[in-house]
mmCIF file as gemmi writes it, N, C-alpha and C atoms, coordinates in Angstrom:
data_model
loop_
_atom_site.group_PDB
_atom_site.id
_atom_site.type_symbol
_atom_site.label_atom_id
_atom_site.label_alt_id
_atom_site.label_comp_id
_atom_site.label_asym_id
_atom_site.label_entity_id
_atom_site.label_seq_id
_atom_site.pdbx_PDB_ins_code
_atom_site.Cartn_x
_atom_site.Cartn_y
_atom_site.Cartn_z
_atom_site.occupancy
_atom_site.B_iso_or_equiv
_atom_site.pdbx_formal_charge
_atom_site.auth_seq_id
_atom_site.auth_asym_id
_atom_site.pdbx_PDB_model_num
ATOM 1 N N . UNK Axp A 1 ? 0.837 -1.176 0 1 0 ? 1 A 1
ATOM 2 C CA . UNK Axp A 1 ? 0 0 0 1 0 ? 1 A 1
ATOM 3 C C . UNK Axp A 1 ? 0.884 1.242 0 1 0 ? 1 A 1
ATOM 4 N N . UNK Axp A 2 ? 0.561 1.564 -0.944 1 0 ? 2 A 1
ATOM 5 C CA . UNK Axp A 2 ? 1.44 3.454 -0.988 1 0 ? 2 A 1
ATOM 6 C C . UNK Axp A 2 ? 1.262 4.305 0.119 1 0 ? 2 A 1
ATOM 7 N N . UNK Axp A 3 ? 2.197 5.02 0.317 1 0 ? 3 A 1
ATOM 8 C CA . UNK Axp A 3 ? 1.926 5.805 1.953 1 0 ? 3 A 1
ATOM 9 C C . UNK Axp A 3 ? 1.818 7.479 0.849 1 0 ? 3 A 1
ATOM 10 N N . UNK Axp A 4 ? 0.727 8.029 1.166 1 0 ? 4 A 1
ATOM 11 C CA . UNK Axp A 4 ? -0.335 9.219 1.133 1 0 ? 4 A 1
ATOM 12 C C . UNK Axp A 4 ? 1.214 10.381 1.214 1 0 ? 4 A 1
ATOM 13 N N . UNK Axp A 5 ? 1.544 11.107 0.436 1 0 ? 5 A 1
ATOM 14 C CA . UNK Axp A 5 ? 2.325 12.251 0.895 1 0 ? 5 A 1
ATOM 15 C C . UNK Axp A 5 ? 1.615 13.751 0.567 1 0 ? 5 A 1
ATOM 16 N N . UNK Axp A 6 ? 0.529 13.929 1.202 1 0 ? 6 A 1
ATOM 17 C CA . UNK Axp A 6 ? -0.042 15.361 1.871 1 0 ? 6 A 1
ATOM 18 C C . UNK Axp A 6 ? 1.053 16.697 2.02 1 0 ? 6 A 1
ATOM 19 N N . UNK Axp A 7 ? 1.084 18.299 1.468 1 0 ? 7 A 1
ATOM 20 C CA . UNK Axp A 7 ? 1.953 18.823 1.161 1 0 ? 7 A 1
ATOM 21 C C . UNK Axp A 7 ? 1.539 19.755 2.683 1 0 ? 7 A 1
ATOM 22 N N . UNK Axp A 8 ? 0.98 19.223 3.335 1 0 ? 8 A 1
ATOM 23 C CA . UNK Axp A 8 ? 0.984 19.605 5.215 1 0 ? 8 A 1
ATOM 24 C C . UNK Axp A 8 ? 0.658 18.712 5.985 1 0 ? 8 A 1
ATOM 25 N N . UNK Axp A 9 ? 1.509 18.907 7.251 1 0 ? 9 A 1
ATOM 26 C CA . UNK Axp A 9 ? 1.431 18.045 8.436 1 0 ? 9 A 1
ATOM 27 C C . UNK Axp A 9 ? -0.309 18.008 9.173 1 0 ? 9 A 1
ATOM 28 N N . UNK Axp A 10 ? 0.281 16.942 10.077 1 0 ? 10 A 1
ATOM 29 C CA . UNK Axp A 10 ? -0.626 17.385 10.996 1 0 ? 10 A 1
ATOM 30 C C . UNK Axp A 10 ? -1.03 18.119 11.576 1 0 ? 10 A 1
ATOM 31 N N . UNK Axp A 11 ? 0.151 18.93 12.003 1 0 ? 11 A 1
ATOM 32 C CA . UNK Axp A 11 ? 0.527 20.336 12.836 1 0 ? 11 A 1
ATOM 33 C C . UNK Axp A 11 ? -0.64 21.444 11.83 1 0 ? 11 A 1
ATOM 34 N N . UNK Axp A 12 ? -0.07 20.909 10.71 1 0 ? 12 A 1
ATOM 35 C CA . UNK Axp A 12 ? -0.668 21.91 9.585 1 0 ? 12 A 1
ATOM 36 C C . UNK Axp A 12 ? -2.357 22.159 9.553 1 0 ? 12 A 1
ATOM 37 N N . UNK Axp A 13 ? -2.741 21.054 9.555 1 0 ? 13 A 1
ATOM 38 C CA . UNK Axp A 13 ? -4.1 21.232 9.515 1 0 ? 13 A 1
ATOM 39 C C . UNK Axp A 13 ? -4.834 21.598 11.286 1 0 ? 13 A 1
ATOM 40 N N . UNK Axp A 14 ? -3.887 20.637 12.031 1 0 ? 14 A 1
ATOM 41 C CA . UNK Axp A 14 ? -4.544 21.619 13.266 1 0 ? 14 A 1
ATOM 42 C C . UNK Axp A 14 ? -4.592 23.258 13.356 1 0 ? 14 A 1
ATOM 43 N N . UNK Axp A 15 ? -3.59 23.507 13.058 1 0 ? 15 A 1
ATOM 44 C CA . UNK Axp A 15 ? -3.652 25.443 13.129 1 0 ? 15 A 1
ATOM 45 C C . UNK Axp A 15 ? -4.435 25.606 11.951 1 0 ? 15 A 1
ATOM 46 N N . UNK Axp A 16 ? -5.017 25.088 10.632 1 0 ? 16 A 1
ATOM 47 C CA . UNK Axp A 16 ? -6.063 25.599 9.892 1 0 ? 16 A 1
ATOM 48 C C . UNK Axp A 16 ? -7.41 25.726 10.362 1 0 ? 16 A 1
ATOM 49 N N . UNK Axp A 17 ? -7.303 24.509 11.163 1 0 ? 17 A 1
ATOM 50 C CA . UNK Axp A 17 ? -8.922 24.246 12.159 1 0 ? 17 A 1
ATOM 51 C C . UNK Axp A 17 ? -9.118 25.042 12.532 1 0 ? 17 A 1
ATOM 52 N N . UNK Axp A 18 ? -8.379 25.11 13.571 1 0 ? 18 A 1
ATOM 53 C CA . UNK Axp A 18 ? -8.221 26.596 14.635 1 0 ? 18 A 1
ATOM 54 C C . UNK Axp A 18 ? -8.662 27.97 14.498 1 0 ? 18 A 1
ATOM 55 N N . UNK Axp A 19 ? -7.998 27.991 12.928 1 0 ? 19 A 1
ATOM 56 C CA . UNK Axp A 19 ? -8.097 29.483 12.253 1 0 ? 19 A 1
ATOM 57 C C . UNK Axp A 19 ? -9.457 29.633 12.094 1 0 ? 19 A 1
ATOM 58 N N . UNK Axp A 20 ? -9.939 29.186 11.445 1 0 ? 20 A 1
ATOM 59 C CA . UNK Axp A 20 ? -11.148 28.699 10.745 1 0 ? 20 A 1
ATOM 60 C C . UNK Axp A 20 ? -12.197 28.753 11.657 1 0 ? 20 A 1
ATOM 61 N N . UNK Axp A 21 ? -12.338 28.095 12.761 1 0 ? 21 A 1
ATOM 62 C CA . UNK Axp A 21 ? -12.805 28.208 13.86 1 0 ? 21 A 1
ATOM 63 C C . UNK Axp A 21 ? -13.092 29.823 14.509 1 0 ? 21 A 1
ATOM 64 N N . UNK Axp A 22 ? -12.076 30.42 14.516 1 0 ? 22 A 1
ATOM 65 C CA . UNK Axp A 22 ? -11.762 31.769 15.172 1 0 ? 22 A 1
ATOM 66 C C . UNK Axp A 22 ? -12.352 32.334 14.012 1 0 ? 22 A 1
ATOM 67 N N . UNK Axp A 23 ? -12.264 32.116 12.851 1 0 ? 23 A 1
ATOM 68 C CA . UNK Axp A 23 ? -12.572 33.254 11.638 1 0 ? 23 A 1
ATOM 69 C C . UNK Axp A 23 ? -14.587 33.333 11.623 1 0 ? 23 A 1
ATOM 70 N N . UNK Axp A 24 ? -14.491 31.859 11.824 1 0 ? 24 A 1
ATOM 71 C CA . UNK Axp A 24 ? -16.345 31.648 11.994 1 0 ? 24 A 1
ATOM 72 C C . UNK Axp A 24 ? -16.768 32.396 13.402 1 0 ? 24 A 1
ATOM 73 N N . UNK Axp A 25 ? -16.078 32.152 14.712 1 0 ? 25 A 1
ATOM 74 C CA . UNK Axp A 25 ? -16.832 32.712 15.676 1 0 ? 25 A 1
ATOM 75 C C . UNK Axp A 25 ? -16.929 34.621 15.605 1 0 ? 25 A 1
ATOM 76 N N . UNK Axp A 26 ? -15.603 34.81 15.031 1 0 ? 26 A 1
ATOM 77 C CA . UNK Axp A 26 ? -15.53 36.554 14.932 1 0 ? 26 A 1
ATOM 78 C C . UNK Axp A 26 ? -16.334 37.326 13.962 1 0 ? 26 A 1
ATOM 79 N N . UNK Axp A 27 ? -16.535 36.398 12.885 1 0 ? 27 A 1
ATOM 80 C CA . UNK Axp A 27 ? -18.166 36.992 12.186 1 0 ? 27 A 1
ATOM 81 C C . UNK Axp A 27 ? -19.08 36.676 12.919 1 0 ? 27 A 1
ATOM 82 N N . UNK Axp A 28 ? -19.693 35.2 13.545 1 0 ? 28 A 1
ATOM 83 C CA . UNK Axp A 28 ? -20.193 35.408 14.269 1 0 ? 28 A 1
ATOM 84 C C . UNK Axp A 28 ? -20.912 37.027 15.149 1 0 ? 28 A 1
ATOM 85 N N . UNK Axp A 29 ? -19.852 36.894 16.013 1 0 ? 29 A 1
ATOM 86 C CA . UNK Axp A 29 ? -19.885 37.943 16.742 1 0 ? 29 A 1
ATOM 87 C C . UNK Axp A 29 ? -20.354 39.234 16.474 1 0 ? 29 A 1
ATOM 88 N N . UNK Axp A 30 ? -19.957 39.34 14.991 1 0 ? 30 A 1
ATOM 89 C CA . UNK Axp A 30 ? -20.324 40.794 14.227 1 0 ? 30 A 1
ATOM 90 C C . UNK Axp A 30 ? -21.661 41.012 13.836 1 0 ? 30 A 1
ATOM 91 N N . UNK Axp A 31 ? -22.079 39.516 13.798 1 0 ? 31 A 1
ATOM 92 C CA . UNK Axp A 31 ? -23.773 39.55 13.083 1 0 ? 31 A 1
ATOM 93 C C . UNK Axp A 31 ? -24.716 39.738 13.946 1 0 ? 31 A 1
ATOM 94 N N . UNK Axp A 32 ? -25.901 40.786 13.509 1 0 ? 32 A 1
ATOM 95 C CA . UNK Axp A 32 ? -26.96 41.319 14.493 1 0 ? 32 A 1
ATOM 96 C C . UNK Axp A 32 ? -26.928 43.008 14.969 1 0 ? 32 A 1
ATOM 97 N N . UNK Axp A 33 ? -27.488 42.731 15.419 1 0 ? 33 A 1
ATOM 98 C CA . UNK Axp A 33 ? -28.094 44.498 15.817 1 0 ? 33 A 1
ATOM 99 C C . UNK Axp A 33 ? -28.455 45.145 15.146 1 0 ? 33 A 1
ATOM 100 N N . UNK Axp A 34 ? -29.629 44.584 13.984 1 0 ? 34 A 1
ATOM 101 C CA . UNK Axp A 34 ? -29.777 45.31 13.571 1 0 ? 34 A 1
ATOM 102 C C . UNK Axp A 34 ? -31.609 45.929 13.887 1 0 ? 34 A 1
ATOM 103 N N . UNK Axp A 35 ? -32.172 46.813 13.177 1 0 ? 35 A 1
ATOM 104 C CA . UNK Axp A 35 ? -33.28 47.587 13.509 1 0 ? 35 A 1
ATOM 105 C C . UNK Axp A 35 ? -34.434 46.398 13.24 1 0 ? 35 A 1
ATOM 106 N N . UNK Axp A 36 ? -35.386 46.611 14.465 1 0 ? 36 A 1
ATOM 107 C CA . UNK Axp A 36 ? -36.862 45.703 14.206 1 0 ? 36 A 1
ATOM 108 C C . UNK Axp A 36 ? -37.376 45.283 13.241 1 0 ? 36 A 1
ATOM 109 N N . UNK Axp A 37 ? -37.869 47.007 12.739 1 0 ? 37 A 1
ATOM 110 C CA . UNK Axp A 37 ? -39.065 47.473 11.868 1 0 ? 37 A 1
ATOM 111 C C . UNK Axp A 37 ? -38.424 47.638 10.406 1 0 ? 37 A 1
ATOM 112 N N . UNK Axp A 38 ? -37.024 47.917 10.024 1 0 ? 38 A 1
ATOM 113 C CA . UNK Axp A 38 ? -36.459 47.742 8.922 1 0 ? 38 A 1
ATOM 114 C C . UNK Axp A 38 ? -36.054 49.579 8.734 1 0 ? 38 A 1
ATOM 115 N N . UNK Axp A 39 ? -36.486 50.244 9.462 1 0 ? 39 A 1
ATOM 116 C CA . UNK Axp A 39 ? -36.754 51.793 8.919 1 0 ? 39 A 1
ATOM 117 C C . UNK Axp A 39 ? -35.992 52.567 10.286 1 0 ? 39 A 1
ATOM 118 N N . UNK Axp A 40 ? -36.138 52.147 11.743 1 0 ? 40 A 1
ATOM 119 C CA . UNK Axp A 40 ? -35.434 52.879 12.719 1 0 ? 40 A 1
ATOM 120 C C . UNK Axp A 40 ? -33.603 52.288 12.881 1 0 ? 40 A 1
ATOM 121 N N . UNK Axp A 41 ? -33.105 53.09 13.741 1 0 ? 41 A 1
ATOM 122 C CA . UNK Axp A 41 ? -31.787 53.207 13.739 1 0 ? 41 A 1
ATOM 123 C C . UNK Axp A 41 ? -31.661 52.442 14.982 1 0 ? 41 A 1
ATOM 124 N N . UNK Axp A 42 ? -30.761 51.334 15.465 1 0 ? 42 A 1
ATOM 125 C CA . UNK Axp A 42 ? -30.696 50.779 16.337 1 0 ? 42 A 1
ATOM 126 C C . UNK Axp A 42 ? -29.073 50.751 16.74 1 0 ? 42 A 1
ATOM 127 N N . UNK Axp A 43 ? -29.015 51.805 17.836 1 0 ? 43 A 1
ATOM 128 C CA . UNK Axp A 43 ? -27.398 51.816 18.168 1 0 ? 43 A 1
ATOM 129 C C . UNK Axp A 43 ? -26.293 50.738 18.435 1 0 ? 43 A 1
ATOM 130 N N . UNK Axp A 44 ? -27.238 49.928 18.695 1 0 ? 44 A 1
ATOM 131 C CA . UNK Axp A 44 ? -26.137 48.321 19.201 1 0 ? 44 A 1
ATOM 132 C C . UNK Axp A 44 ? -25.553 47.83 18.362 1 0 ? 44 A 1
ATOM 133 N N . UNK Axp A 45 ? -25.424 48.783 17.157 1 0 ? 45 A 1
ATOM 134 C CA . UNK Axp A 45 ? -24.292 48.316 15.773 1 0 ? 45 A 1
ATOM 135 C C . UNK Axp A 45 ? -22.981 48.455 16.379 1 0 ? 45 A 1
ATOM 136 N N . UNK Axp A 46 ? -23.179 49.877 17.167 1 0 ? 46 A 1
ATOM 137 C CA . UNK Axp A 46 ? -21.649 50.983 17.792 1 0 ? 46 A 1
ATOM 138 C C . UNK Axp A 46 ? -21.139 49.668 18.986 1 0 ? 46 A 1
ATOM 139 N N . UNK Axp A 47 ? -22.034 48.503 19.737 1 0 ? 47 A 1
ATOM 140 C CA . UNK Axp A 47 ? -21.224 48.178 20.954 1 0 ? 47 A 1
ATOM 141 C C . UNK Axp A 47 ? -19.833 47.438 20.715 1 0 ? 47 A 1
ATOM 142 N N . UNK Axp A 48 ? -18.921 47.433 21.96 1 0 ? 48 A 1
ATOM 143 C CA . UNK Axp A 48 ? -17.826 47.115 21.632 1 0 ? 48 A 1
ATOM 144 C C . UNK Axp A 48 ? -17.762 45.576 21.48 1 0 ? 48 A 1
ATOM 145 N N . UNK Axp A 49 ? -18.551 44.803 21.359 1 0 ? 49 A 1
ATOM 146 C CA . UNK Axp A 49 ? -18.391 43.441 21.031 1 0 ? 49 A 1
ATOM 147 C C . UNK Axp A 49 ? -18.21 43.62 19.575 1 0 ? 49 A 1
ATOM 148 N N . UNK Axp A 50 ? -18.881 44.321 18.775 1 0 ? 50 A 1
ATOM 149 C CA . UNK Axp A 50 ? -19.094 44.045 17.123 1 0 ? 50 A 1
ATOM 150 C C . UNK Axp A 50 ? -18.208 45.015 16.655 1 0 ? 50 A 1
ATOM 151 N N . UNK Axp A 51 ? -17.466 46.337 17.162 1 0 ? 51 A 1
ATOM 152 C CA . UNK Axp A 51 ? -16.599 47.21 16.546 1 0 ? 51 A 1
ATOM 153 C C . UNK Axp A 51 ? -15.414 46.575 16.913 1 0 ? 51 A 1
ATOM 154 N N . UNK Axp A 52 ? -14.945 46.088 18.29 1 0 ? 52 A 1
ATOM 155 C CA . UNK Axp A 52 ? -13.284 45.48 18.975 1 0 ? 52 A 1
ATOM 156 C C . UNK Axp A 52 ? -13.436 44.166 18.298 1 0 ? 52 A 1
ATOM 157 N N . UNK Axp A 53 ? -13.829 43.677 20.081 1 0 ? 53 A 1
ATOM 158 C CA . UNK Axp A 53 ? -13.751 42.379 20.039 1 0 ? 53 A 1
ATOM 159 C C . UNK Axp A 53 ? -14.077 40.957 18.851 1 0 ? 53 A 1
ATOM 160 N N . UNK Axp A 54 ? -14.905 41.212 18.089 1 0 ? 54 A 1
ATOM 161 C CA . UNK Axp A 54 ? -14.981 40.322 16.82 1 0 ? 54 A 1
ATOM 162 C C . UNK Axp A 54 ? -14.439 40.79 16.004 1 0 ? 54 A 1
ATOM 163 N N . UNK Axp A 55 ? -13.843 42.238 15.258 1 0 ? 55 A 1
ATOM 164 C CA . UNK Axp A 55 ? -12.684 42.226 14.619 1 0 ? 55 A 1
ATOM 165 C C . UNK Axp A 55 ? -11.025 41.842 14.567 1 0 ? 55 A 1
ATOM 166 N N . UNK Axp A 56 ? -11.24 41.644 15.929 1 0 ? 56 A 1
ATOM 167 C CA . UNK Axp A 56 ? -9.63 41.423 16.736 1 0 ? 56 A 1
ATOM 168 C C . UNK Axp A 56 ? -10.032 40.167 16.31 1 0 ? 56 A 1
ATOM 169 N N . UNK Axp A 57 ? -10.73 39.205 16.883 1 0 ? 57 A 1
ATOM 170 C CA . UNK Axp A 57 ? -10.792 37.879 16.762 1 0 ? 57 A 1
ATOM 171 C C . UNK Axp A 57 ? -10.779 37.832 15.369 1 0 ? 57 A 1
ATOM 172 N N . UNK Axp A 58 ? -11.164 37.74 14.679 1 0 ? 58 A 1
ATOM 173 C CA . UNK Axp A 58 ? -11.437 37.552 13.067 1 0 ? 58 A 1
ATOM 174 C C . UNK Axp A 58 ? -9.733 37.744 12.791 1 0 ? 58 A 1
ATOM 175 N N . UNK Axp A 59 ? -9.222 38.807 12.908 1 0 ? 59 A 1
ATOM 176 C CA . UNK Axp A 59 ? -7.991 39.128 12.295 1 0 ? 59 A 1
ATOM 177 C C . UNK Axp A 59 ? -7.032 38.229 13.013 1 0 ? 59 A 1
ATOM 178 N N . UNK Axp A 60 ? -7.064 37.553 14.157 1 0 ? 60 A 1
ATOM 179 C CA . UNK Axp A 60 ? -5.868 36.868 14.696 1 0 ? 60 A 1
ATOM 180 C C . UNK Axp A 60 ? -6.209 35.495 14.239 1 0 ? 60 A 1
ATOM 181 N N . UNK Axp A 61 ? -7.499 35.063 13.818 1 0 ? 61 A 1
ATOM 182 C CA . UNK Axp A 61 ? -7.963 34.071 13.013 1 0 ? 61 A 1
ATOM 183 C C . UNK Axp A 61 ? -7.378 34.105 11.418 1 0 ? 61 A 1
ATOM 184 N N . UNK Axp A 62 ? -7.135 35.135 10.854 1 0 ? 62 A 1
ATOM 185 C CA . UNK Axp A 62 ? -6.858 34.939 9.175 1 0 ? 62 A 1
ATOM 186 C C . UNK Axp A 62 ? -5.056 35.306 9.583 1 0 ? 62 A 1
ATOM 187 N N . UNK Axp A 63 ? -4.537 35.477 10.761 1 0 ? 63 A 1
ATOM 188 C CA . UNK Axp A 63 ? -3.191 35.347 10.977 1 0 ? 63 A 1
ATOM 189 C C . UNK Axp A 63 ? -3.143 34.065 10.943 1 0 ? 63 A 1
ATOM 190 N N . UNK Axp A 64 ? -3.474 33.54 12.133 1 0 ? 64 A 1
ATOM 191 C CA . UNK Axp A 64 ? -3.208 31.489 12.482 1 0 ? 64 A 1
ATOM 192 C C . UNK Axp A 64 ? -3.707 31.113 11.187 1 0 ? 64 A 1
ATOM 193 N N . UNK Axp A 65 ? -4.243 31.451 10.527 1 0 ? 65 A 1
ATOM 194 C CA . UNK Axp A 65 ? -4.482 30.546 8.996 1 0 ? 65 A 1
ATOM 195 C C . UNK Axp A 65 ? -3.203 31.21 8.251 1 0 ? 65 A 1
ATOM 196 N N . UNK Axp A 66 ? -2.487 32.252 8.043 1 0 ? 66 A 1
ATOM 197 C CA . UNK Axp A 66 ? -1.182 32.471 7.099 1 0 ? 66 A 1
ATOM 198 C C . UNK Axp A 66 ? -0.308 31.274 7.875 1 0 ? 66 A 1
ATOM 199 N N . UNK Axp A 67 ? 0.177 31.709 9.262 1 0 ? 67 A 1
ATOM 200 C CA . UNK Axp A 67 ? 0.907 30.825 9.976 1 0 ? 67 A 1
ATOM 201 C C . UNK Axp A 67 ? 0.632 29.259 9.928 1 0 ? 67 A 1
ATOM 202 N N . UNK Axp A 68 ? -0.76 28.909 9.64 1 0 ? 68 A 1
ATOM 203 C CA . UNK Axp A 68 ? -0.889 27.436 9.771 1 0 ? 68 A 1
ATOM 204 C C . UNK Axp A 68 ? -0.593 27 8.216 1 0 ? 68 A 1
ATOM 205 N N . UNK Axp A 69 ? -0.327 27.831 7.03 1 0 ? 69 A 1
ATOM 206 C CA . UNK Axp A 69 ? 0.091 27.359 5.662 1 0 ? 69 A 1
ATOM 207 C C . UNK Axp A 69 ? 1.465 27.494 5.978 1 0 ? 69 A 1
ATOM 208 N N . UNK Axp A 70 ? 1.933 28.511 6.093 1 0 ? 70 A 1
ATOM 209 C CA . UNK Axp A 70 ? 3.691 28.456 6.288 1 0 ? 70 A 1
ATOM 210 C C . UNK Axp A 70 ? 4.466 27.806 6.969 1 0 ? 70 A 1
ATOM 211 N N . UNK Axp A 71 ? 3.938 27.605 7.709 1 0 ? 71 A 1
ATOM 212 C CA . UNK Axp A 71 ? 4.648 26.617 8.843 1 0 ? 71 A 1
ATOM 213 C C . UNK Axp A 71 ? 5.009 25.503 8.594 1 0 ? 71 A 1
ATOM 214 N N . UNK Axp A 72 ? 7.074 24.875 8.845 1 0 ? 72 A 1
ATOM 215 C CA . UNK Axp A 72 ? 7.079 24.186 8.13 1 0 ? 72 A 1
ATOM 216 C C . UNK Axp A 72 ? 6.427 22.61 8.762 1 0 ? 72 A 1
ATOM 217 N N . UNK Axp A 73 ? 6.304 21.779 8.248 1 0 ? 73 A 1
ATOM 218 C CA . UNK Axp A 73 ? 5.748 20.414 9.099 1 0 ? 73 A 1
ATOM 219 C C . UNK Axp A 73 ? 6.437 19.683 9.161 1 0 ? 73 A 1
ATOM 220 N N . UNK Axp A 74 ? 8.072 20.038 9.297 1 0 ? 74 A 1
ATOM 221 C CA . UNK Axp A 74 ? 9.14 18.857 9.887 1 0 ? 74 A 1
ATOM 222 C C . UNK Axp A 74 ? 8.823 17.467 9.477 1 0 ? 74 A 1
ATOM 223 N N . UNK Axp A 75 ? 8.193 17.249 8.538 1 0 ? 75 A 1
ATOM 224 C CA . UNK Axp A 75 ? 8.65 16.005 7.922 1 0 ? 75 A 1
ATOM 225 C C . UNK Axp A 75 ? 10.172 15.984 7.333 1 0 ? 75 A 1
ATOM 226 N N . UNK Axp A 76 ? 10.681 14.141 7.9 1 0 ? 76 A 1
ATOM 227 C CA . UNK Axp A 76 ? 11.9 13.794 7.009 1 0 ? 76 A 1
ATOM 228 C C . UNK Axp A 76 ? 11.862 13.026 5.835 1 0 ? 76 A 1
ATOM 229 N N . UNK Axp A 77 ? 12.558 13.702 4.785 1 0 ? 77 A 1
ATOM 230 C CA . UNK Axp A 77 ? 12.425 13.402 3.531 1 0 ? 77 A 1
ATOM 231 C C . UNK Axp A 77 ? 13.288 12.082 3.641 1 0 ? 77 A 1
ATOM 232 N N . UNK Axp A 78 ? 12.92 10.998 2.865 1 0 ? 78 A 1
ATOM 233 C CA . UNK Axp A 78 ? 13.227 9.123 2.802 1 0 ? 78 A 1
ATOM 234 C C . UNK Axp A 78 ? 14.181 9.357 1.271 1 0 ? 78 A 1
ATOM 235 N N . UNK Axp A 79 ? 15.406 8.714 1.913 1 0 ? 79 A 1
ATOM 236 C CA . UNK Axp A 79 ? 15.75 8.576 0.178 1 0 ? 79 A 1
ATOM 237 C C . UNK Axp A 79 ? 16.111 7.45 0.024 1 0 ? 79 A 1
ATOM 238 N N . UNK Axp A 80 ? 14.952 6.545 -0.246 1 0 ? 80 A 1
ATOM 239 C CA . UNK Axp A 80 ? 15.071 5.1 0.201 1 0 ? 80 A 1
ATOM 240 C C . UNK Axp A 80 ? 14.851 4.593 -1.447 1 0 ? 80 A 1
């Protein structure tokens, strides 16, 4: 049976999860507040969960995804 050579580790795809994960909860976070009736102004766009905190998250999420492609995955090359 041929052994599978994947151009990332394990390592690799765990920090994609991760990212990915963080990138879904920080939109998350951003979605909502918006007005009832479709026509009034509803301030809870301005709170600091949806202006900080889910942009920070989102952005340290599409970091760990650069870092989880670059990173090398210490495999040893066989020159068998």
């Amino acid at each position: 049976m041929a052994k599978r050579d994947f151009v990332f580790g394990k390592d690799n795809f765990i920090w994609i999860s991760i990212s990915i994960l963080l990138i879904i909860i920080g939109f998350a976070l951003m979605s909502g507040g918006g007005s009832t009736d479709g026509v009034s102004f509803n301030p809870e766009i301005f709170n600091t969960q949806r202006i900080v905190i889910a942009p920070v998250i989102t952005l340290i999420g599409f970091l760990l995804m650069v870092f989880g492609i670059l990173k090398n995955s210490n495999k040893q090359e066989d020159n068998e």
